[in-house]
KOLFIZA-341874 format. One record per residue: x, y, z of N, C-alpha, C in turn. Coordinates in pm, whole numbers, padded with zeros to 5 digits, always signed. Atoms other than C-alpha are relative to their C-alpha. Layout:
N
XYZXYZXYZ;...
% end
This chain:
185
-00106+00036-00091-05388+06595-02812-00050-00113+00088;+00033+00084-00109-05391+06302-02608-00048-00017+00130;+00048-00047-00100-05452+06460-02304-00119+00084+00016;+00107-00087-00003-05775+06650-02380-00067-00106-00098;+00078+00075+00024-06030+06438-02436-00150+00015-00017;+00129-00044-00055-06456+06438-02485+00002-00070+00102;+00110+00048-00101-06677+06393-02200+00015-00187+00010;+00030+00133-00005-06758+06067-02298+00105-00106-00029;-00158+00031-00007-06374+05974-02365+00051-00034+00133;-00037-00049-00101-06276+06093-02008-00095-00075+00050;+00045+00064-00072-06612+05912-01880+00023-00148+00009;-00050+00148+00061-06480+05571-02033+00113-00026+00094;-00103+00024-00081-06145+05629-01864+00010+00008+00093;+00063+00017-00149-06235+05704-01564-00104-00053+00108;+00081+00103-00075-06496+05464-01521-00144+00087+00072;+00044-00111-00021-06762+05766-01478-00080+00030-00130;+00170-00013+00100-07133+05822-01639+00070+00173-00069;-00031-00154+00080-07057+06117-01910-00049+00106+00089;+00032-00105-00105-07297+06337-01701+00032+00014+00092;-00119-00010-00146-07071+06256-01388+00082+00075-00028;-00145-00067+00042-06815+06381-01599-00065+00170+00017;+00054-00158+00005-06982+06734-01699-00007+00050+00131;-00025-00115-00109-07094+06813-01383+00091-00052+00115;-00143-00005-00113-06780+06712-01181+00092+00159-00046;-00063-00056+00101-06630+06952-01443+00001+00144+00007;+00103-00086+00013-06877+07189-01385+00048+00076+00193;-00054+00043-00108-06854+07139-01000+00161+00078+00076;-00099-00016-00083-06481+07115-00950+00066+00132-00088;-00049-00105+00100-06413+07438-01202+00087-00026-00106;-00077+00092+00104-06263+07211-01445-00002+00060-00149;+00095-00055+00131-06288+07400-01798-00020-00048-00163;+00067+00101+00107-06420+07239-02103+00019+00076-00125;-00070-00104+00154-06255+07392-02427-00020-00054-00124;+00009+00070+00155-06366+07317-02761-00083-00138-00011;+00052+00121-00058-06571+07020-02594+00086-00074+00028;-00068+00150-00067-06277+06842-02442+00062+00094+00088;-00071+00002-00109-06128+06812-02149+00132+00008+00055;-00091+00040-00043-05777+06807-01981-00005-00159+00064;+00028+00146-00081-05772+06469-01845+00085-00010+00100;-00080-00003-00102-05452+06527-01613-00087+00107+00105;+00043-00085-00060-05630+06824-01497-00116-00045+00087;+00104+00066-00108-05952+06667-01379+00038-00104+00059;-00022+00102-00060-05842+06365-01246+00057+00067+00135;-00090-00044-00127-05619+06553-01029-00064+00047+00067;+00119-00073-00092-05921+06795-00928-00067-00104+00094;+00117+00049-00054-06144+06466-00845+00156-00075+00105;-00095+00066-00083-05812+06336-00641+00008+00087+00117;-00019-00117-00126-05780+06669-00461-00110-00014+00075;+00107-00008-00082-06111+06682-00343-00051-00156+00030;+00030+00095-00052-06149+06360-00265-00083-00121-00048;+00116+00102+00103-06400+06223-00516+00004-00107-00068;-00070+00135+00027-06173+05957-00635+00110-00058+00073;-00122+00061-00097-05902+05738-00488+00100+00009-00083;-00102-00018+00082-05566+05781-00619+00078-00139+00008;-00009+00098-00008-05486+05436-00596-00035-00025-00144;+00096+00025+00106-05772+05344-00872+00039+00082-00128;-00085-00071+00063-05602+05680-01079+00097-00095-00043;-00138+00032+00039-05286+05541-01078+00034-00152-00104;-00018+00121+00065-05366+05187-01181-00064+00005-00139;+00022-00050+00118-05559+05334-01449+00116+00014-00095;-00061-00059+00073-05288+05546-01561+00133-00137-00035;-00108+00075+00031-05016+05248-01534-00047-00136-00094;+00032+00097+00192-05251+05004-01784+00004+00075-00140;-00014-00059+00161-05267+05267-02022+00156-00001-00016;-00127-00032+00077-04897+05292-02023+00099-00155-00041;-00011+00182+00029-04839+04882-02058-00050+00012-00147;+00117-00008+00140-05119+04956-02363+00126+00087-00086;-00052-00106+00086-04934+05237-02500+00136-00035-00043;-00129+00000+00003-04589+05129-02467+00028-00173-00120;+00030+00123+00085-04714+04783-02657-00012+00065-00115;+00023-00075+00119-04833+04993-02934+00095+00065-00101;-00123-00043+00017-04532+05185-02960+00084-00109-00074;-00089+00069+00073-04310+04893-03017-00034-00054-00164;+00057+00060+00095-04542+04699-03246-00003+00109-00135;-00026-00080+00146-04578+05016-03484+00119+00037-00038;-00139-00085+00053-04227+05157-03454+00055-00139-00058;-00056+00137+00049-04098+04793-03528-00018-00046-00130;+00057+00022+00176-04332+04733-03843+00026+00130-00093;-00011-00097+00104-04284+05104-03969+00176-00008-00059;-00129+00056+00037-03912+05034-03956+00044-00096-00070;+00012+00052+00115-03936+04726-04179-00028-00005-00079;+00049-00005+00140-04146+04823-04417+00004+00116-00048;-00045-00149+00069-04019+05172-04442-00092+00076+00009;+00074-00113-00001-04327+05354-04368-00041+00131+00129;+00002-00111-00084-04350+05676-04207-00137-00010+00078;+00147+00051-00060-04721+05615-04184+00000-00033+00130;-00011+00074-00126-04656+05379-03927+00102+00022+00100;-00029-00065-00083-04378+05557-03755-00033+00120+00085;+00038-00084-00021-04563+05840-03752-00135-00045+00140;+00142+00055-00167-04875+05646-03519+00112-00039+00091;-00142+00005-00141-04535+05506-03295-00005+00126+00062;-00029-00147-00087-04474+05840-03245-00143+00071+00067;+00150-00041-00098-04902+05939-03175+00072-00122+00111;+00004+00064-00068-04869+05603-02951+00096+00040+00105;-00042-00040-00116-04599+05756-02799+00020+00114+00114;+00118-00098-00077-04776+06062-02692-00077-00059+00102;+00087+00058-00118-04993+05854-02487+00100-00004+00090;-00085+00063-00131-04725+05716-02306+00060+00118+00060;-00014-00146-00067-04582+06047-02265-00110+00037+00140;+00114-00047-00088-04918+06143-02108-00073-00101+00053;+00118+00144-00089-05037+05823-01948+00126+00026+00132;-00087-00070-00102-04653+05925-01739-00008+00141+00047;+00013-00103+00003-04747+06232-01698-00082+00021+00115;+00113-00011-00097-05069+06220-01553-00015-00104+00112;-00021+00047-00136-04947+05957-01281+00105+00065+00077;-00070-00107-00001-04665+06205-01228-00058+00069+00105;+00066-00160-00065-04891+06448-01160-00086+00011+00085;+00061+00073-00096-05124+06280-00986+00000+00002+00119;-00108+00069-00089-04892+06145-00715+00055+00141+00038;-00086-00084-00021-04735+06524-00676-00116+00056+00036;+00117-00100-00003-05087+06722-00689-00077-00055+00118;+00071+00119-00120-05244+06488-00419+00089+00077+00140;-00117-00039-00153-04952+06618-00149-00098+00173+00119;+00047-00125-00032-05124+06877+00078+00162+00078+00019;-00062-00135+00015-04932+07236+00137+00067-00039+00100;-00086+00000-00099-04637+07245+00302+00086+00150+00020;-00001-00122+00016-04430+07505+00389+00132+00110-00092;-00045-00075+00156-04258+07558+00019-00123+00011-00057;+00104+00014+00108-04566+07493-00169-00117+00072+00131;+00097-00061-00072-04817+07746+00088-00115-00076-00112;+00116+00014+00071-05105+07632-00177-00020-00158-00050;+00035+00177+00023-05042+07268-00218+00053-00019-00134;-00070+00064+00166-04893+07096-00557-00064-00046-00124;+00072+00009+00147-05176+07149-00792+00044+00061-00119;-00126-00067+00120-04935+07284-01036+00026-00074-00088;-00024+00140+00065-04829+06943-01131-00034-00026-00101;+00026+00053+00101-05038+06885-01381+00026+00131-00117;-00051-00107+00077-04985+07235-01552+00098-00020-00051;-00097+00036+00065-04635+07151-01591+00018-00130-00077;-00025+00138+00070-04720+06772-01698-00050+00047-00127;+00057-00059+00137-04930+06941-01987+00115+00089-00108;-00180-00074+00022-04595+07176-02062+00016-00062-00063;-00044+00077+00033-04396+06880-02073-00032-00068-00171;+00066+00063+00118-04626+06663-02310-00055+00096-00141;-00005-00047+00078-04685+06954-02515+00127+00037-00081;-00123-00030+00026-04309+07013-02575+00038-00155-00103;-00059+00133+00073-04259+06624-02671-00072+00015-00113;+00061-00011+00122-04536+06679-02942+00023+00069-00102;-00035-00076+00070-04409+06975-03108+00126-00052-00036;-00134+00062+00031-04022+06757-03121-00047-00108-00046;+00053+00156+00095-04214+06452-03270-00035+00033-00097;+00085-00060+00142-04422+06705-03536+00147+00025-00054;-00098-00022+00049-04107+06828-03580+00101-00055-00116;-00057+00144+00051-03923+06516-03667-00037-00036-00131;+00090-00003+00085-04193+06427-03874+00000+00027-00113;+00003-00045+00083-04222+06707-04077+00177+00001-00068;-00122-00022+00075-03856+06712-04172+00024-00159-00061;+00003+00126+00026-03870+06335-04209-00066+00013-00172;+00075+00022+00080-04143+06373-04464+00022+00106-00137;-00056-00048+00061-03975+06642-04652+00113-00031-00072;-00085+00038+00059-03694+06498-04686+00024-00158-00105;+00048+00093+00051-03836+06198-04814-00071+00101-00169;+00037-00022+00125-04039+06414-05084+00112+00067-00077;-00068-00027+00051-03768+06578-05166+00124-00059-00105;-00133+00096+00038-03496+06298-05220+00007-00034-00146;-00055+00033+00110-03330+06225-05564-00101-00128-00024;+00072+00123+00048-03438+05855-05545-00157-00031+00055;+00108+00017-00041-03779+05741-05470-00009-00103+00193;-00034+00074-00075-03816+05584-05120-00097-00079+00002;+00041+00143+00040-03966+05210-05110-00098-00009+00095;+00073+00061-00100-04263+05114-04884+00003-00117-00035;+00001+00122+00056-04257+04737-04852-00143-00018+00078;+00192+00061-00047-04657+04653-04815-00011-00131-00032;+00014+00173-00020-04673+04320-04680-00092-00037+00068;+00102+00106-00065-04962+04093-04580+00036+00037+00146;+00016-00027-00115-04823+04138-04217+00015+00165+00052;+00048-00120-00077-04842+04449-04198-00126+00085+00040;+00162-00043-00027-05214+04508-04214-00007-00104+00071;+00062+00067-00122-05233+04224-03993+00007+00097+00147;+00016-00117-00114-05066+04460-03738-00051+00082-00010;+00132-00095-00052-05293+04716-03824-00080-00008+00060;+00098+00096-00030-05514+04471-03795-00056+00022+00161;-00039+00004-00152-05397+04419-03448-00018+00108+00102;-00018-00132-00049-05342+04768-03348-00154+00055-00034;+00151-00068-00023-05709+04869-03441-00110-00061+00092;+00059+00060-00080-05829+04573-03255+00005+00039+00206;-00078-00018-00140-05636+04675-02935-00044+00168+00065;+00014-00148-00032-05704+05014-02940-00214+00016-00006;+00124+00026-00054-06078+04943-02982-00075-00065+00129;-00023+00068-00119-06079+04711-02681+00022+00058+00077;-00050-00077-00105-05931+04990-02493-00102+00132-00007;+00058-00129-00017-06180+05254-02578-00187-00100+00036;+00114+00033-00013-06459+05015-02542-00032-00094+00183;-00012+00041-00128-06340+04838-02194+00015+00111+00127;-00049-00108-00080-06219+05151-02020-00101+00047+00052;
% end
């Protein structure tokens, strides 16, 4: 899932030595499942307590969704011309991110609020329900998907991929971009 990330994923995006990450993790009772992380979840922890600026968060979270929302078009655009699911199918990962790149400024921005006197405990909730959310859009995209891809094997006639020179360029493109982003972050 897009939102659960390793260590050293989460230390990339947050600009944060892997072992910062662990024991913040460790630290802010953050819990570490399968070796990955929530990423809405800690961020919000190191926002609550103070350990990051939510400023720096936010601008984070609003390049990844510039990134993500680029991605999106570029694959849903090429899978739509050349007929491949393949490539609608990463649109639709790409648009998981964006899901959860909104999500976790969302949640951010709501979990940050101290306690008032509806919320006695403060609005660390936020990200619980942003995780909800983004888990709900994933299961209606698999969804999609799988009936997409059924109904494709199923069909009378054969359906056509058109594999064209530009479309491995935008792979091209799209592996370049997405490397750039795991290697700058």
């Amino acid at each position: 899932m897009a939102n659960h990330l390793t260590p050293t994923e989460l230390a990339r995006e947050a600009g944060l030595d892997r072992r910062d990450v662990i024991e913040k993790c460790v630290e802010l009772g953050v819990p570490i499942f399968q070796g990955r992380i929530d990423k809405t979840l800690f961020l919000a922890s190191l926002v609550q307590t103070g350990a990051a600026s939510p400023p720096a968060q936010q601008r984070t979270a609003r390049l990844s969704v510039v990134a993500a929302l680029f991605l999106v078009a570029l694959k849903l655009v090429t899978g739509l011309i050349t007929g491949s699911l393949g490539l609608i199918a990463e649109a639709a990962h790409s648009g998981t991110d964006v899901v959860a790149a909104l999500l976790t400024v969302f949640a951010i921005r709501v979990a940050v609020r101290p306690a008032d006197e509806e919320h006695n405990y403060g609005h660390g909730k936020a990200e619980h329900l942003a995780a909800l959310a983004e888990s709900s859009f994933l299961i209606l995209v698999s969804l999609f998907l799988a009936y997409q891809g059924i109904a494709r094997l199923t069909s009378e006639t054969p359906h056509h991929v058109d594999a064209t020179w530009w479309s491995f360029a935008v792979l091209a493109v799209v592996i370049a971009i997405d490397l750039s982003r795991a290697t700058l972050s």
